[in-house]
N, C-alpha and C positions, 0 to 999 in steps of 0.2 A: 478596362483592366478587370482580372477575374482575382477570385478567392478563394480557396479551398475552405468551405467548412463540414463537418463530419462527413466525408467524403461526398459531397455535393458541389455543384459550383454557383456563387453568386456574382450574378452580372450587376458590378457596381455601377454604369449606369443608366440598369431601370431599375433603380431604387428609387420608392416615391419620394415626392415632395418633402422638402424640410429635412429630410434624411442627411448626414452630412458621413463621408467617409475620415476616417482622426487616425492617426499613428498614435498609440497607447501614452507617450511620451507627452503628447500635446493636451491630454484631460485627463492623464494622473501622473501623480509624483510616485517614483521608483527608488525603494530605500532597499538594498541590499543588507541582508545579514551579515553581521561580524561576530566571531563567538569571542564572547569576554574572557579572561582568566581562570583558569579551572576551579582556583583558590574561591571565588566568589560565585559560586555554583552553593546550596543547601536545600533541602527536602523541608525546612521551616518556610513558613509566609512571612518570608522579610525581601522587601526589595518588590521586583516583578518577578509575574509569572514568566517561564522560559521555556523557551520554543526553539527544539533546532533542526527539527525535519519533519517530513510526514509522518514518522512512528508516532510522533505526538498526537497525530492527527485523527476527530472524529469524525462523523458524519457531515457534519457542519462547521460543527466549532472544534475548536483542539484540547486535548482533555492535559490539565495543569498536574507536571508530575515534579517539576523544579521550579527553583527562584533564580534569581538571580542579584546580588545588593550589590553590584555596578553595571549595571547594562550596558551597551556600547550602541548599540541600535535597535531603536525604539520603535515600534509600532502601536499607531493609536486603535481606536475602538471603532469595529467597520473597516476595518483599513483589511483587503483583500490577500492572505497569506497563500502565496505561492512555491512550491519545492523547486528548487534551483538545482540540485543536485537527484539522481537516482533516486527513485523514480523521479523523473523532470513533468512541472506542469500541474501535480495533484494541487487543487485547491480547499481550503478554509477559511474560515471569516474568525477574525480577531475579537470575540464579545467582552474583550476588553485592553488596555492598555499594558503592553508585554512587552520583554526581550527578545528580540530574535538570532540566533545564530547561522552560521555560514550555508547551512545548506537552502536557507529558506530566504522570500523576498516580500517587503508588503507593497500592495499595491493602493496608494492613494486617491479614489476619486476626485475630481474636483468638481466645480460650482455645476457645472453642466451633464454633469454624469451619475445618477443613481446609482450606486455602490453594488446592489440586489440586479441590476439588469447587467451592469459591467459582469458577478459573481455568475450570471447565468449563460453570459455571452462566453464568457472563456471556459465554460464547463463544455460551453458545445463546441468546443474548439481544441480539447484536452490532448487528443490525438496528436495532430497540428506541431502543437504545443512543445510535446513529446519528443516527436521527431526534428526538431531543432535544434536536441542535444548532442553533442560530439563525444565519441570517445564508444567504445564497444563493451566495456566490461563498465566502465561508470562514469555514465554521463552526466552535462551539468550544461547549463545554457548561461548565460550574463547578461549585462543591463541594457548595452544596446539590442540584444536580441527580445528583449521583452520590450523595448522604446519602440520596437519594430512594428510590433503586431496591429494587425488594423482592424480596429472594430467600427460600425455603424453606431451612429450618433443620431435619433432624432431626437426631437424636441421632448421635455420632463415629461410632461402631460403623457406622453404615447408612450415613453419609457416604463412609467408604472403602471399603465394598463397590462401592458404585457406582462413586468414584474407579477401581477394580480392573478395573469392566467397562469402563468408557469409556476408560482407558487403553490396554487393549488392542485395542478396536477401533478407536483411532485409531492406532494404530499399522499394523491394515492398512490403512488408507486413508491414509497419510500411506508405504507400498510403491508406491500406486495413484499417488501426487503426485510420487515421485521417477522413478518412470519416465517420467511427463511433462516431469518437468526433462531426463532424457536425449533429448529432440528439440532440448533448447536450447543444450545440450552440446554437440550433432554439428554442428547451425549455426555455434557459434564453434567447433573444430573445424575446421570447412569455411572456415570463414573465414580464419583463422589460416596451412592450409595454402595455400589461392589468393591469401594478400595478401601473409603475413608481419604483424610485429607494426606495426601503425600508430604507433607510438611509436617505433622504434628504425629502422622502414622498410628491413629488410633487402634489397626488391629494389628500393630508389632508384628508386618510383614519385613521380611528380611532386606535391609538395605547396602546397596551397592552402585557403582558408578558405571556411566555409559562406556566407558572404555572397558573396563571389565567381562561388560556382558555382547560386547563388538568381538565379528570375530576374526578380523582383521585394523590395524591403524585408522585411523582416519584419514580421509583424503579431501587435501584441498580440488576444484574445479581448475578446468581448462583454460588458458589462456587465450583460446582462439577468437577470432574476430567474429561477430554475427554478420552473416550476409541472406542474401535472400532464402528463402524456405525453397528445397529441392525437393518435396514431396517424400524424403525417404529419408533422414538421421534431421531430429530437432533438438535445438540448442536453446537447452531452458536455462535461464538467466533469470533472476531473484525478481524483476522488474515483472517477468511472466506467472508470477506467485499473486493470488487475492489473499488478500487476510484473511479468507476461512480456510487458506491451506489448497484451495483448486487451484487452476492450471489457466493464462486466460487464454483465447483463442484469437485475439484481435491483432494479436502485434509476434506471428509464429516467426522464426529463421532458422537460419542449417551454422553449422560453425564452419570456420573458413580452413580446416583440418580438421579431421577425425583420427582420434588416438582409441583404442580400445577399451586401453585401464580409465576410459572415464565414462564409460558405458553405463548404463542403468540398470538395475533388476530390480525385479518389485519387490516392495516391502528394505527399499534403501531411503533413509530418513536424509533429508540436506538440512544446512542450517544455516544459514543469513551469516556471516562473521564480521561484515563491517558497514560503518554509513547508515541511513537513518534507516533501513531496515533488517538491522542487527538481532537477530532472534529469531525472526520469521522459519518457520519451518513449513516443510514440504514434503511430502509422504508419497514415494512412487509408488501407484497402483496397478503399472499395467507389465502383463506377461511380455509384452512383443519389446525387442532386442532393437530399439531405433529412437532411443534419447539418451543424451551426452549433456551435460551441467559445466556452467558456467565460473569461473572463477568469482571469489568473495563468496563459495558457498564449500560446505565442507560434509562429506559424505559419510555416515554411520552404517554397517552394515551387522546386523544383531544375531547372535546366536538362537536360533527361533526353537531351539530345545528350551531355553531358559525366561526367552522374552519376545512379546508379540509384539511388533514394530507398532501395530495401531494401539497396541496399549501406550507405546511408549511416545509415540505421537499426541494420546488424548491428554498424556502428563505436561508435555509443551503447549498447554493450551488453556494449564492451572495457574492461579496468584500466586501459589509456589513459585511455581520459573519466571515466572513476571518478575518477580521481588529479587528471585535469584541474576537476571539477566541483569536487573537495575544496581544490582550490589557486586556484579565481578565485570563490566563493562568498563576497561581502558576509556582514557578522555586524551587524546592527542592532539589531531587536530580531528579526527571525527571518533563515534563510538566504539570499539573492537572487540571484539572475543575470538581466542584463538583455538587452536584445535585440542591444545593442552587443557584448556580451561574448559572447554565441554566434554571432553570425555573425563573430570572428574564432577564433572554433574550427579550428583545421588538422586538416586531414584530406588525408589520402593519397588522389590519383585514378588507379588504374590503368585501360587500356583500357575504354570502354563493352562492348565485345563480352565482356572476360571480367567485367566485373560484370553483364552480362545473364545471364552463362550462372550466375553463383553467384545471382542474385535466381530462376530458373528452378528450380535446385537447392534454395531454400528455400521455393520453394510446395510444391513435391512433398514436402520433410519435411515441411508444416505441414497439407499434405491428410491424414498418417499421424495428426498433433496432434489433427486434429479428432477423429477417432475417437477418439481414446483420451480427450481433452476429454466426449465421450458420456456414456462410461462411466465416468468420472469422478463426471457430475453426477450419476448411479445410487447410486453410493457414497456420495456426499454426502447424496443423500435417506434414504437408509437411516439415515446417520449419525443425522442431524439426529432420522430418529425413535424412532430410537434415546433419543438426550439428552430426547425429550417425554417419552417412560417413564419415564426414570429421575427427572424432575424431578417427576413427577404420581405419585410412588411406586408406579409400575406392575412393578417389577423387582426390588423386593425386599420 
């Protein structure tokens, strides 16, 4: 029997010795999220920290932005958090005893399992993962499909050797990712020093809302299904967004109709409206007339006499709108923010000449980005064949 792992195949069996092939199900306990009562949700430290999707999510750990004083489903510390929901697959590790809600699942090692080798097995598998999810505009996978997954079992002793190597070389490419983050740095930075803070508006620039300075409605995304990439109209879907607001290239497709009015032009902002990537914005950069946007994103189109889209992009990118997204965000059964609700977003307008000249100042940092975005992807393939090794017992 074969395997797909990051697009590779392993012939499970010339797996060496002692290797054991396990269905997920059989060496850890699978605790689905249940979201508690909205009532027993608070921004104080009473109760557990809570957790309802990847927005929470950092690098590693998940960063604690609520409590929760009933939990309903518990995840302990160690215990492997996984997005059950849109984006499906993303992983984090629980560095402590939390709440978790519906969009997410923890994954329990047991006696035989290294929690760090399980955490590195399914990272190489993320893709996989991914595509297990059902549904086009928002996917979600379930318990037996996580019981399903089949990882390689050897023996603890070889588990953490490996653990040991993959450790450290993620740690140098996780030197390679933070210096990427310092271009993102210097933009707010840059930002900061030519605007002041959009919150507090220390140089009494004139304040108004995105619907105002839009020079049509908002528009929600298309409904159509994603289907394979035809090489000519791509169907960008929120799941195709990184967190620094790029585009990814790993997982392209076409919609399954093409309407017009959902076209792209550059310098049209989207914005996340629901589900644990509620907020996420997306800055179209490019002239050519062949991307169409997916439903659960809502389309801002800016008066560029008054307001430079990259200005108003680097604003989506301040604790301002952090704070603001965390204080008007509907609690249903998942996050929401609607079209109404964003287009009375305030925002600070200073002079167009001096946000021309800071949107100018941020291509030239992001021309340095792409370089080092290169070289990144370098690092990244090495990683990845790195983890093939180590998964097809080539390293140890």
């Amino acid at each position: 029997m074969w395997i797909i792992l990051s697009g590779n195949t392993m012939d499970k069996n010339n797996m060496p010795k002692r290797w054991e092939w396990k269905k997920l199900g059989e060496v850890a306990e699978i605790i689905m999220g249940q979201s508690p009562p909205s009532n027993t949700y608070t921004e104080k430290q009473e109760g557990l920290p809570f957790f309802q999707g990847k927005a929470e999510f950092g690098a590693r750990f998940p960063e604690v932005r609520k409590y929760c004083s009933k939990p309903v489903r518990i995840a302990g510390q160690n215990n492997i958090l996984m997005s059950v929901r849109a984006p499906v697959g993303s992983l984090n590790i629980a560095d402590q005893k939390c709440c978790i809600g519906r969009g997410l699942c923890a994954i329990k090692s047991l006696q035989k399992l290294d929690y760090l080798f399980l955490y590195h097995f399914l990272k190489s598998i993320e893709k996989e993962i991914s595509s297990k999810g059902e549904g086009s505009t928002f996917t979600a996978i379930n318990r037996k499909d996580i019981e399903r997954i089949e990882i390689p079992v050897p023996p603890l002793p070889i588990q953490r050797k490996i653990v040991s190597i993959l450790e450290r070389a993620e740690k140098l490419k996780n030197l390679r990712k933070e210096a990427n983050g310092e271009t993102n740095t210097i933009i707010q930075a840059l930002f900061y020093e030519m605007f002041g803070d959009p919150q507090t508006n220390p140089k009494n620039w004139k304040i108004t809302t995105l619907l105002e300075v839009s020079n049509e409605k908002p528009k929600y995304g298309s409904g159509a299904s994603a289907i394979t990439f035809d090489n000519k109209v791509r169907y960008i879907r929120i799941t195709d967004v990184n967190e620094d607001g790029s585009l990814r290239y790993d997982s392209v497709a076409s919609p399954s109709e093409v309407e017009d009015e959902y076209f792209l032009k550059k310098g049209d902002l989207l914005f996340a409206r629901s589900g644990a990537t509620v907020g996420k914005t997306y800055l179209h950069k490019e002239e050519k007339h062949n991307s169409i946007y997916a439903g659960y994103m809502i389309r801002f189109r800016f008066k560029e006499q008054i307001c430079n889209p990259v200005f108003v992009n680097a604003i989506t990118k301040t604790k301002y709108y952090k704070n603001w997204l965390l204080s008007n965000q509907t609690q249903v059964a998942q996050p929401n923010i609607n079209a109404q609700q964003y287009g009375s977003f305030n925002i600070i307008i200073p002079p167009i000449s001096l946000q021309n000249q800071f949107a100018s100042l941020v291509e030239k940092i992001e021309s340095i980005k792409e370089h080092q975005t290169q070289s990144t992807e370098e690092i990244n393939t090495l990683f990845d064949a790195l983890m093939q090794k180590a998964f097809n017992g080539e390293l140890i």
